[in-house]
C-alpha positions in Angstrom: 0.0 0.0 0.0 1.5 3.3 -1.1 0.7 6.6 1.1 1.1 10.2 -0.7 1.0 12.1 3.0 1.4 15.5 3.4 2.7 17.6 6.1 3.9 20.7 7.2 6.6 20.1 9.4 8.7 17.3 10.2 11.3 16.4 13.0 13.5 17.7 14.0 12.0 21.0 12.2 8.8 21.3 14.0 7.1 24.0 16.5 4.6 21.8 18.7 2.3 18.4 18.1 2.1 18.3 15.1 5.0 17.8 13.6 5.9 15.2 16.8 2.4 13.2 16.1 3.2 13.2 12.1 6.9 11.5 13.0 4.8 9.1 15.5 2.0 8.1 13.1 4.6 7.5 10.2 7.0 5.2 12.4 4.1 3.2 13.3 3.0 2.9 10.0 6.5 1.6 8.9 6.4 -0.8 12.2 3.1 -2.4 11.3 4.4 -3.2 7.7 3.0 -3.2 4.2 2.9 0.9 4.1 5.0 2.8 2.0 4.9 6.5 2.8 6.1 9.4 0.3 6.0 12.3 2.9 6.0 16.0 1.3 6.9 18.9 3.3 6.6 22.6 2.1 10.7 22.6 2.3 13.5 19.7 3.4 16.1 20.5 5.0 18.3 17.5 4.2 18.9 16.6 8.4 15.0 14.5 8.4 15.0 10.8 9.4 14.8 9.3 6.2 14.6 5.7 7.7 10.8 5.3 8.0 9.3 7.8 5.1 10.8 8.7 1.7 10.4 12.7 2.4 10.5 15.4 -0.4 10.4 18.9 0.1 7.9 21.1 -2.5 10.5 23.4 -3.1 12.0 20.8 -5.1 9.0 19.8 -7.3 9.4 21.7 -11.0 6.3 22.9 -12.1 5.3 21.1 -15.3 2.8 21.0 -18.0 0.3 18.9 -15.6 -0.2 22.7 -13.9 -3.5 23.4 -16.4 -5.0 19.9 -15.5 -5.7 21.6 -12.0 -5.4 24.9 -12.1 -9.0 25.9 -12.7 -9.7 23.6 -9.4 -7.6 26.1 -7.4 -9.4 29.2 -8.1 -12.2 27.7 -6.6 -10.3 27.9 -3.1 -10.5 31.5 -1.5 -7.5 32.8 0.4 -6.7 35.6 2.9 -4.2 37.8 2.6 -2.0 38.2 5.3 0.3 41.3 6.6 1.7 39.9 9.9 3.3 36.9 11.4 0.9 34.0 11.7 1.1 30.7 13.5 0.3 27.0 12.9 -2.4 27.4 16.2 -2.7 30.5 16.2 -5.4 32.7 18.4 -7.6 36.2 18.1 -4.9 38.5 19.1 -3.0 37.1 16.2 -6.1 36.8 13.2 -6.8 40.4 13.7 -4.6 41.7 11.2 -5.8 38.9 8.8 -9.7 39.7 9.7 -9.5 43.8 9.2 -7.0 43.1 5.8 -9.1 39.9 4.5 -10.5 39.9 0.9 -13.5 39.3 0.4 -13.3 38.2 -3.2 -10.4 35.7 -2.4 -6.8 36.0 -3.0 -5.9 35.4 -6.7 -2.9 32.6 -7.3 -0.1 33.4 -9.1 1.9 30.5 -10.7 5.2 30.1 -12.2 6.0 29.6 -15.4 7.0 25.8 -16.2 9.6 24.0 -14.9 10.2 26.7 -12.1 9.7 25.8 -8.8 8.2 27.4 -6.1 10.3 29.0 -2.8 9.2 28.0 0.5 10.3 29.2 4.2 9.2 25.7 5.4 7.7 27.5 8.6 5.0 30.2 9.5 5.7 33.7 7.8 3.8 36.1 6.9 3.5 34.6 3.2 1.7 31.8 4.8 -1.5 31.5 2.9 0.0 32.2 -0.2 2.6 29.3 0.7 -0.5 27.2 1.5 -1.8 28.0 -2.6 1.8 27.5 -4.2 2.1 23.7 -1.8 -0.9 22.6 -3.3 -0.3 23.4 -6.8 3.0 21.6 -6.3 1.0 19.1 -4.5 -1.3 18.6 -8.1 2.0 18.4 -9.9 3.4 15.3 -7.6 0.3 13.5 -7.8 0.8 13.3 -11.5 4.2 12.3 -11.0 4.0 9.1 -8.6 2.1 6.2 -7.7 0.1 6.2 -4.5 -3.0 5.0 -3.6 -4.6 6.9 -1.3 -4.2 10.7 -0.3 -3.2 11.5 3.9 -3.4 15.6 4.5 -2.1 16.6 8.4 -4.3 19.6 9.4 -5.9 22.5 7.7 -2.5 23.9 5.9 -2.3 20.3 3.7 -5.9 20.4 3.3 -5.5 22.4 -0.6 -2.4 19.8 -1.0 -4.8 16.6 -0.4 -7.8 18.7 -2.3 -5.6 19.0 -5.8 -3.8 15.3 -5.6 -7.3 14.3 -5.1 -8.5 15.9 -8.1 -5.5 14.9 -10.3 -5.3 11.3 -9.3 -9.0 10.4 -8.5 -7.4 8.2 -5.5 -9.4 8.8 -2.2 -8.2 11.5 0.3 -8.1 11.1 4.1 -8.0 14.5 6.1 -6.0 13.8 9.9 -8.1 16.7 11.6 -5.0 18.1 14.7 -6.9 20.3 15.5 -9.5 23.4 14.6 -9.9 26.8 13.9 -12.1 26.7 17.1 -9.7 25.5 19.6 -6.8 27.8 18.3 -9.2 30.9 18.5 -11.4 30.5 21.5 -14.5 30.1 19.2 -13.5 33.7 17.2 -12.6 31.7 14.0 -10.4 33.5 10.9 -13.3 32.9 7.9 -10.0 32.1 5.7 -8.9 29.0 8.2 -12.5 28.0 8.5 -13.0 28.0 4.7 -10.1 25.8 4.0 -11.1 23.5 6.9 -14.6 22.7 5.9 -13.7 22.6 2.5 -11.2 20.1 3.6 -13.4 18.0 5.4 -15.4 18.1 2.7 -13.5 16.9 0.2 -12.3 14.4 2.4 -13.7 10.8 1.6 -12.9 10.0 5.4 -11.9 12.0 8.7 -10.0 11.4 11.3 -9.5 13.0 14.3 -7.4 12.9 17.8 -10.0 13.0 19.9 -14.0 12.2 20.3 -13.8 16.1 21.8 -12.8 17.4 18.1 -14.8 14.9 16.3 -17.8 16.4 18.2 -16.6 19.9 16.8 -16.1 18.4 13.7 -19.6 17.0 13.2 -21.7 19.8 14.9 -19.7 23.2 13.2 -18.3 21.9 9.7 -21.8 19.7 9.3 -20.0 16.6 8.1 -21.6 13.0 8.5 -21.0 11.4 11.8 -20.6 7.8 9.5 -17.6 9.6 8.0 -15.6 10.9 10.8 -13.3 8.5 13.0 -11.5 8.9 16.3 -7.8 8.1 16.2 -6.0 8.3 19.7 -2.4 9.9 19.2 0.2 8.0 21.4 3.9 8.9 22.8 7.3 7.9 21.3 8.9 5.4 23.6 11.8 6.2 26.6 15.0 6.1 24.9 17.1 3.4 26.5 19.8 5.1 27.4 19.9 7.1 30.7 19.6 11.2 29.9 21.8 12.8 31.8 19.9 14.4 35.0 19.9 17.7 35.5 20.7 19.1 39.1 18.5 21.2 40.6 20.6 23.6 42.3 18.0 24.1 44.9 15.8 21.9 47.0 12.3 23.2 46.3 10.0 21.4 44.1 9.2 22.7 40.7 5.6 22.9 39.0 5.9 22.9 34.9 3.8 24.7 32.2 5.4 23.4 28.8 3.3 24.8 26.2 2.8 27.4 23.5 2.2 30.5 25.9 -1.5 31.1 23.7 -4.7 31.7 25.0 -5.6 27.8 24.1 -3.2 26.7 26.0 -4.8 28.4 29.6 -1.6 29.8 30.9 -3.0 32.7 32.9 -4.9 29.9 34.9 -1.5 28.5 35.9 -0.2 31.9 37.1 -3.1 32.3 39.0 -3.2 28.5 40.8 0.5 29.3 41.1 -0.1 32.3 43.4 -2.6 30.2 45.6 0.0 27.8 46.3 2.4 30.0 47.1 0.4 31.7 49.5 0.2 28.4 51.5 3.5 26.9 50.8 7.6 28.9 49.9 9.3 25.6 48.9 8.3 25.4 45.5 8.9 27.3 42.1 6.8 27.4 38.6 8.1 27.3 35.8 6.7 28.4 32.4 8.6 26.9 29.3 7.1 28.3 26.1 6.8 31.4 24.0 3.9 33.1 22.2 1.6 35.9 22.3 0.6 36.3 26.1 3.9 35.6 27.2 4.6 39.8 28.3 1.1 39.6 29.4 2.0 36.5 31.9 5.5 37.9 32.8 3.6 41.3 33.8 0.7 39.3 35.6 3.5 37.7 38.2 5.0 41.0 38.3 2.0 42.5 39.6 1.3 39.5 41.8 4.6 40.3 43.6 5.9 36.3 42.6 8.7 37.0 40.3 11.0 35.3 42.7 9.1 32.2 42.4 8.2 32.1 38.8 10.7 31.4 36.0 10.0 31.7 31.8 12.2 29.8 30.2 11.5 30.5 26.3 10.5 27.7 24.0 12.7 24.6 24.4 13.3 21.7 21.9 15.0 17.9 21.7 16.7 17.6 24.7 15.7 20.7 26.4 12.3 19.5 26.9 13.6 15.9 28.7 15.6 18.0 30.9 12.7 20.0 32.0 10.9 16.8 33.1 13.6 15.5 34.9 13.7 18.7 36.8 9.9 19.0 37.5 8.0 17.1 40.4 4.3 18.3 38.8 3.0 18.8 35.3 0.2 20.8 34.4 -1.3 21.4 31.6 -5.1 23.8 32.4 -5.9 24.2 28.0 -8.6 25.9 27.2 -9.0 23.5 24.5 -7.1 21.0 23.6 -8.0 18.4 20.9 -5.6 15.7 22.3 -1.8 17.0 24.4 1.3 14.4 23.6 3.1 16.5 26.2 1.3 15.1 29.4 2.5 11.6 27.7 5.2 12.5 28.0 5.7 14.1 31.0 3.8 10.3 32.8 6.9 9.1 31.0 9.4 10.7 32.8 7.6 9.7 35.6 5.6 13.0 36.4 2.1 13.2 38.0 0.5 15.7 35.2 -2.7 17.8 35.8 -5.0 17.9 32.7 -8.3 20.1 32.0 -11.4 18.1 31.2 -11.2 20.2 27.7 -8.5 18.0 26.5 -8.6 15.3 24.6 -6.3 13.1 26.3 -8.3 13.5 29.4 -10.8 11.1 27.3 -8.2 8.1 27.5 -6.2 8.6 31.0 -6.7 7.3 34.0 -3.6 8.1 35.9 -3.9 12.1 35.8 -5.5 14.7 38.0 -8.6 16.2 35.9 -10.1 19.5 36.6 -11.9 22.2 34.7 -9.3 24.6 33.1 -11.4 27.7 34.9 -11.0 26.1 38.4 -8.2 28.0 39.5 -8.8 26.7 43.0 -9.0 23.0 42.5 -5.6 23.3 40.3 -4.1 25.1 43.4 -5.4 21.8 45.6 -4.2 19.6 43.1 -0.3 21.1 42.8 0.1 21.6 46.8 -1.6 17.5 47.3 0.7 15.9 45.1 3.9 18.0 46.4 2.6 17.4 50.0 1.3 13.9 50.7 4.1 11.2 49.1 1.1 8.8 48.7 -0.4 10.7 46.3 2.6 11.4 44.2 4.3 8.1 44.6 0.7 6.8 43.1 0.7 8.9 40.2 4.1 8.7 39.2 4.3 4.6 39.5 0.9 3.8 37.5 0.9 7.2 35.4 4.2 5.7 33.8 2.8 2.1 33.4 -0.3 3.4 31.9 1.3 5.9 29.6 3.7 2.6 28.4 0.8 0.8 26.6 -0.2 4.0 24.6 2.0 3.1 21.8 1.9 4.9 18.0 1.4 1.0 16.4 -1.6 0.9 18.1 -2.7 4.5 16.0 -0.4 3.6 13.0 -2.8 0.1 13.0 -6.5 1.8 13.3 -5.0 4.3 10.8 -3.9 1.2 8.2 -7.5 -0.1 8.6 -9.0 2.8 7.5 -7.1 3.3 4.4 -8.0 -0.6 3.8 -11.9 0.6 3.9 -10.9 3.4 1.1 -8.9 1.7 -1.7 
């Protein structure tokens, strides 16, 4: 079985879960057997693990005469011009621009002339939409080129990619559904992302997504049919073998972890606040916020104003090994989103033997047992939760012994397996 997948990122270029759960999905698929994966990325850099997938970048695709087959396909998909910065899971602070300069007519696509090829940044620019146009007409071009037989698109920036390979090859398209325009937003969704996500979905001849929390969204605000949409559970990469090297402290108090885009999906002013409520009952212990993005000034003002600076530490958005060392430094885990379709990092935070905190509006919350669950708003029962499991060994030996066993058995064959059975249904 042959898999024409597209992406947007891939290890170890990524910027949160979606690049990790695309790496996961893809080395389960090659574990399992019988699934060979072309993966296309907007641009390769050359340092990807090329073990699993064979992985091209569209920056190396020349535009040939195939382009007319298509092209009249693309107009049909509207885009919005955008004059700022934009993110993957982005929220409202950052679609204002693109609301108050959006189009209402669409944004026209330009094309190269034949056997040109398109530049790419391979990340999130301000060009981003127009990135999103040029990928799929590459996207039209490498469906004409090779031979696969069935379409995978990761999240709403692949969904024109899938769209065009789908009308060039005929073959059926599957949509992988990370996340939506309403969990990155707060329910103020960009009419451009919305557009290409139902149109998407649409398209799609079957949908899967992470969590029965963003199927629901899924069925009930893009009005596809229940029969079409399918729940597939990401999972965690396993512990390496080999010891990490642990980090020393440098101090004895215990340290509470936020490790997360610093977004308003992502709930971080609710940790600031349980954070002062524990501190106002207990000295020995410091926060820590690993992260960037939007409301990080706004959270580095709120502790100022809350007089905690000396108990509260940002960090900055860490990668690879930064993020294992951070774990091996932390005694709690919390992670209060707003909305989250699923969350690999409380995975992987149970698998370095951390008792994690999770909001009910997670999807993840829908498949552990082993975690402290509380309502993202409920500043005081987070507060409770932190200063129980630093407090009463019980507790935290308990979550940190069966957290880890339970996390163990959530493996990425197990997804990579379901996944395999649904293309099966499809070709």
């Amino acid at each position: 079985m042959k898999v024409l997948m597209f992406g947007w990122e891939f290890p170890p270029h990524i910027s949160g879960g979606l690049g990790t759960a695309c790496y996961g999905l893809t080395k389960g698929l090659y574990t399992v057997g019988d699934v060979e994966i072309l993966f296309v990325v907007p641009k390769a850099f050359g340092d990807e693990d090329h073990k699993i997938v064979r992985l091209i970048g569209a920056n190396e695709i020349s535009l040939g005469s195939s382009i007319r087959n298509y092209e009249s396909f693309l107009r049909k998909i509207s885009f919005i011009e955008i004059k700022s910065n934009i993110l993957p899971y982005a929220t409202p602070e950052e679609y204002e621009a693109a609301i108050d300069f959006a189009r209402s007519e669409g944004k026209e696509l330009v094309y190269t002339k034949m056997g040109q090829k398109f530049d790419f940044s391979g990340g999130y620019g301000a060009n981003l939409f127009q990135e999103i146009s040029n990928y799929a007409v590459v996207a039209g071009q490498i469906a004409s080129q090779f031979d696969f037989d069935i379409i995978h698109a990761h999240d709403w920036l692949t969904y024109p990619a899938g769209m065009a390979a789908k009308a060039v090859s005929g073959k059926p398209l599957v949509v992988h559904v990370h996340a939506t325009d309403f969990d990155r937003s707060g329910g103020s969704v960009n009419p451009g992302v919305y557009d290409i996500e139902r149109r998407g979905m649409h398209a799609a001849d079957k949908v899967i997504t992470v969590s029965n929390l963003t199927k629901n969204i899924v069925i009930n605000n893009y009005g596809i049919d229940p029969e079409k949409v399918t729940t597939v559970y990401n999972a965690v990469e396993p512990s390496k073998t080999i010891e990490t090297l642990k980090a020393e402290k440098g101090i004895n108090d215990k340290i509470v972890t936020f490790l997360g885009r610093v977004t308003l999906q992502k709930g971080p002013e609710y940790f600031i606040e349980a954070a002062y409520s524990v501190l106002q009952k207990m000295s020995n212990v410091r926060f820590v916020m690993a992260g960037s993005g939007e409301l990080l000034t706004r959270m580095i003002h709120r502790v100022a104003a809350l007089k905690i600076g000396d108990r509260v530490h940002f960090t900055g958005f860490l990668k690879g090994d930064q993020v294992q060392e951070m774990f091996d430094l932390s005694d709690v885990y919390v992670m209060p989103s707003v909305s989250e379709p699923f969350g690999i990092s409380p995975l992987e935070a149970m698998q370095s033997n951390v008792p994690v905190i999770i909001s009910r509006q997670s999807g993840v919350s829908e498949i552990l047992q082993n975690a402290i669950k509380l309502d993202f708003w409920d500043i005081d029962a987070m507060a409770d939760a932190i200063y129980g499991i630093l407090n009463y060994p019980g507790l935290e030996k308990h979550f940190r012994q069966h957290g880890k066993e339970e996390v163990n058995n959530l493996k990425w064959d197990s997804a990579a397996t379901h996944v395999k059975e649904i293309y099966q249904t499809l070709i």
